[in-house]
Kinemage of the C-alpha trace (Angstrom):
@kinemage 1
@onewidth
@group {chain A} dominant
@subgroup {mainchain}
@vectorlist {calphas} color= white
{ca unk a 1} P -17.513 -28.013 -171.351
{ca unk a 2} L -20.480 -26.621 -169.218
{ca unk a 3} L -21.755 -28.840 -166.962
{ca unk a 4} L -25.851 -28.320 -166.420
{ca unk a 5} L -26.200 -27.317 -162.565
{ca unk a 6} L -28.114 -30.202 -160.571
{ca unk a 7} L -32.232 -28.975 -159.367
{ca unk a 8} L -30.906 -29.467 -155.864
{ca unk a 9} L -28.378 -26.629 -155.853
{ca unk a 10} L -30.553 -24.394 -157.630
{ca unk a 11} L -33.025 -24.386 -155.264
{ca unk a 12} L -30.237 -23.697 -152.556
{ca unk a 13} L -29.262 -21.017 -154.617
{ca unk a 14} L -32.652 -19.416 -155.284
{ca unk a 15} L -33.075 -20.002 -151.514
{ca unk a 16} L -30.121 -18.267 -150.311
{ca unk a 17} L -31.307 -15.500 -152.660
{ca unk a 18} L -35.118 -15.158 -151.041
{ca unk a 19} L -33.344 -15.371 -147.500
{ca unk a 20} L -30.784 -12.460 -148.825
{ca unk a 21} L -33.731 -10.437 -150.044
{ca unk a 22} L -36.193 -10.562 -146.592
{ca unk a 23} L -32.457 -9.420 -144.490
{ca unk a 24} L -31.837 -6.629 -146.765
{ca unk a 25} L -31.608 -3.501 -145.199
{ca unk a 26} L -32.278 -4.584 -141.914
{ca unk a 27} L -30.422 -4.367 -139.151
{ca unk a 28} L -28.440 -6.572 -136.655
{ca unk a 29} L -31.157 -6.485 -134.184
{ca unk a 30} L -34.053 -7.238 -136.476
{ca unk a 31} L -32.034 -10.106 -138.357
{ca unk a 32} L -31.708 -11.603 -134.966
{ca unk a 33} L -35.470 -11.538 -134.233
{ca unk a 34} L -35.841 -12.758 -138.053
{ca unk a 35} L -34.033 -15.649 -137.272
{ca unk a 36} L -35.436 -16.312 -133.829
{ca unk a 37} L -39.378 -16.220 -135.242
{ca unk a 38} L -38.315 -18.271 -138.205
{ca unk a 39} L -36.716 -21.120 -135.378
{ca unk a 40} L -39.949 -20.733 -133.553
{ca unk a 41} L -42.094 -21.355 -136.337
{ca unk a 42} L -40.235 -24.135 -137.422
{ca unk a 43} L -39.688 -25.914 -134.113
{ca unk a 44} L -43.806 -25.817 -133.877
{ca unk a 45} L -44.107 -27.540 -137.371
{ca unk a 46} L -41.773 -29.985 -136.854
{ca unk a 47} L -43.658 -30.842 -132.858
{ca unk a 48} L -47.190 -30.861 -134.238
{ca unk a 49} L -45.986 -32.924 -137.125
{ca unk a 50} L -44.382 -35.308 -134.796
């Protein structure tokens, strides 16, 4: 019996997948500054939503 996969964890799935995509081919280096723009940009939205 298949059980149907619940919305939530295929949007963490297609997520994963979009994040996997934008890091491919990239290096160490550049992941790191990936990561350190996207925690930037995020830490704005969250202050000037605040």
């Amino acid at each position: 019996m298949k059980t149907k996969e619940s919305q939530c964890v295929t949007l963490k799935r297609s997520g994963s997948d979009y994040v996997l995509k934008l890091l491919s081919g990239k290096s160490e280096q550049e992941e790191l500054e990936f990561w350190t723009v996207r925690t930037k940009r995020l830490r704005a939205l969250k202050t000037s939503r605040n």
